[in-house]
C-alpha positions, 0 to 999 in steps of 0.5 A: 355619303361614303358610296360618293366618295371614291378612295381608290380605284381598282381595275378589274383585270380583262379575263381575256380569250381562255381557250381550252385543250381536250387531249385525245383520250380512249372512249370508255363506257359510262353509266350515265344513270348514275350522276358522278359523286362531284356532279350531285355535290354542285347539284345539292349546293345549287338547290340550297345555296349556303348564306354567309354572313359578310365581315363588319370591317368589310362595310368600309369598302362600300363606297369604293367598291360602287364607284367601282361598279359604276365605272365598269358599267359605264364601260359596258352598260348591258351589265348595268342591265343585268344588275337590274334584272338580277339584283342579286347577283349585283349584291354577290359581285359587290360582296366579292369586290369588298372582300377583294379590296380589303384583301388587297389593302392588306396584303398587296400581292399574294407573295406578301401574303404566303409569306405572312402565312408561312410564317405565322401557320397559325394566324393571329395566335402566332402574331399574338405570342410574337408580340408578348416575347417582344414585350418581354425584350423590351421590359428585359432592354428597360430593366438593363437600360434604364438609370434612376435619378441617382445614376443606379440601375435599379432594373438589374435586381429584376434582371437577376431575379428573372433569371433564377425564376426561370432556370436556377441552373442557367442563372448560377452557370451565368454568374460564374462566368460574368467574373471571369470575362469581366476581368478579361473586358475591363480589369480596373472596374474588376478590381476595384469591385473585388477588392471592395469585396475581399475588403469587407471579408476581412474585415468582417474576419478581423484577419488584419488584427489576428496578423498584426498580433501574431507578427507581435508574438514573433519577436520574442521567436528565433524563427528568421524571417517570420516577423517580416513576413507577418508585417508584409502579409498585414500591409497586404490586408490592410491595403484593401480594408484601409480607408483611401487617403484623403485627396490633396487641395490640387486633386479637390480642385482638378475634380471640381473642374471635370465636374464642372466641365461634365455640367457644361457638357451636358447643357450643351448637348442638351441644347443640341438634342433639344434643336435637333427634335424640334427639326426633326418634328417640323420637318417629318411634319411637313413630309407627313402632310405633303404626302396625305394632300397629295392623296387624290381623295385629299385633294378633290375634297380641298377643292369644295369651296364650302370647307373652309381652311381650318376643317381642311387642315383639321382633316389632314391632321387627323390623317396625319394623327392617325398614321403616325398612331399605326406606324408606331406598333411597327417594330421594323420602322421604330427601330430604323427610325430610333437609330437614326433619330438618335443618330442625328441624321434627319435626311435618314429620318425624312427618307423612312418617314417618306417610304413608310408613309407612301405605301398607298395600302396605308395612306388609303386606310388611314384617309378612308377612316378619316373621311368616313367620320368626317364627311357625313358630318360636313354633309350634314351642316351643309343640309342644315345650312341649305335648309336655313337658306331655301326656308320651308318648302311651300305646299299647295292647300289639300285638295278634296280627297285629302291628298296634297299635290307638291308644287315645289320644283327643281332638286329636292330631298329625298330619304336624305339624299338630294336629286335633280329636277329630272331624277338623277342624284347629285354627287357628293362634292356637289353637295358639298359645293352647293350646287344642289341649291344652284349656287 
């Protein structure tokens, strides 16, 4: 089934004439009794050549690489010869056409490809170790983020806590700097803070009741000033271990209305971001199903009358499903998309969604996965539904000897696959069409 169902065609580049410059060199004498080290290296891997196991994600490729074959021997039918007499040799080209398509799939040019390599020299390794410093970026983003239900940042302790874990040094520098340019970026929320702080330290102190009694012994002294000065430092201390004064009727009232004001605020922008999603759903949706219809594979299996529209439409979102699935481990789309998104700029959204989803490596991966799971399962119905339909194939009584002569005519069904009358297999969308049945 997957051999009859051609995902993407690739033309085999014409090699063309190669021709080949001798330069003139001086003759030399050679001991031709003795054969040159590289001449008995091909020689031994000649006499037993080495038998490498094919890839299993190369299996997928199977049915595009026999349509491809197919074509180039349509152009050149001695090759088809050639197969035949050396099946062997089909096997070896068809091994290198699926290694060479996979490849391609991934990598498009070999540009791509060195880039890649030059910066992961050691593969998968370095990819893996990539991906759990992301991981860690994104845990640290989450911890600083994120509120809890009471507006605190509860991720800040772990934050903090991480940082001593990993260099305690670091950490103390760090904090000794945060006062300094905190100040320097936001004086208010500075003092506010460190005046609570030097508040709750004298206090704890009883440092305005030990000056509030040496002011007292001062009266009775001649020491000039001493008293006043006493009182000035106890209003200084007592400024920031006092409660704040209660607020006045007009202060409650003006606070109720920002209160009320932020409420109304927040529903409304809720409201907004709740429209703009659902427009930004319905409209990528329908980005993302333009484009996989559009797909030519797609589109030769919406023409087989015997689908009907919900399995069509079932196919598609499964394609869909699944390439949103993948482009959701690209750090590269998810961040354009994010700024975007949360920007509110559904034409940008729609142009990297587009951009994304026409890439025809990806499109066809994703509609190959697909069809590679459905389409035998249709075929399947189909034979059941045919069978139901011809009924049981009438065969001729057993004549002597014990050998049964078939009297059936016209397609039939062999090792699951339909064939004409004359021998030659039906397609897969003529199965799926009926044709085989002569409808």
């Amino acid at each position: 089934m997957a051999e009859d169902t051609e995902l993407m065609t690739t033309e085999v580049p014409d090699a063309g004439d190669v021709s080949t410059e001798v330069a003139e060199t001086p003759t030399e004498t050679v001991d031709e009794s003795q054969p040159e080290p590289q001449e008995t290296v091909e020689r031994e891997s000649a006499e037993q050549p080495r038998e490498t196991k094919e890839e299993p994600e190369l299996s997928e490729f199977r049915g595009a690489v026999s349509a491809r074959l197919r074509s180039i021997v349509k152009q050149a039918p001695e090759l088809g010869q050639v197969f035949t007499k050396y099946p062997k040799l089909q096997e070896q080209v068809e091994a290198v056409f699926r290694r060479e398509a996979a490849l391609r799939e991934i990598f498009p040019t070999v540009a791509e490809a060195r880039v890649m390599r030059d910066n992961f020299p050691n593969g998968q390794a370095d990819v893996q170790a990539l991906l759990e410093d992301v991981k860690e970026i994104e845990e640290l983003d989450s911890n600083f983020d994120q509120r809890d239900q009471e507006g605190n940042y509860p991720g800040h302790v772990q934050i903090i806590s991480n940082f001593f874990d990993r260099d305690r040094n670091a950490a103390v520098s760090l904090l000794k700097t945060i006062p300094r340019e905190w100040a320097r970026l936001d004086r208010e929320s500075y003092n506010e803070v460190m005046g609570s702080i030097l508040g709750a330290t004298l206090a704890q102190k009883e440092i305005p009741e030990f000056i509030a009694e040496l002011a007292e012994e001062a009266k009775g002294l001649e020491a000039k000033g001493l008293e006043g000065g006493l009182r000035k430092l106890l209003n200084w201390a007592q400024g920031y271990t006092s409660e704040r004064p209660k607020p006045s009727a007009e202060e409650e009232r003006l606070q109720r209305d920002r209160q009320s004001f932020d409420r109304t605020k927040a529903e409304a922008e809720k409201g907004e971001q709740k429209k703009f999603h659902n427009s930004f759903a319905s409209s990528n949706l329908k980005v993302e199903r333009d484009i996989v219809s559009a797909h030519p594979a797609v589109k030769r299996l919406m023409q087989v009358n015997s689908i009907s529209e919900d399995k069509r439409n079932q196919i598609v979102g499964q394609i869909v499903a699944s390439t949103e699935k993948f482009l959701q481990n690209s750090p590269s789309f998810m961040r354009k998309l994010r700024a975007a998104y949360q920007s509110r700029n559904l034409s940008e959204t729609n142009n990297l969604v587009k951009a994304a989803w026409s890439q025809p490596w990806l499109l066809n991966r994703m509609v190959r996965t697909v069809l590679a799971k459905e389409v035998p399962s249709m075929v399947q119905n189909n034979r059941e539904t045919a069978a139901r339909r011809a009924g049981t194939a009438r065969t001729a009584p057993p004549a002597s000897g014990g050998k049964k002569t078939e009297t059936t005519k016209g397609p039939r069904q062999i090792a699951g696959r339909w064939y004409r009358e004359n021998g030659s297999p039906f397609t897969t969308a003529e199965v799926l069409a009926g044709k085989h049945l002569g409808q």
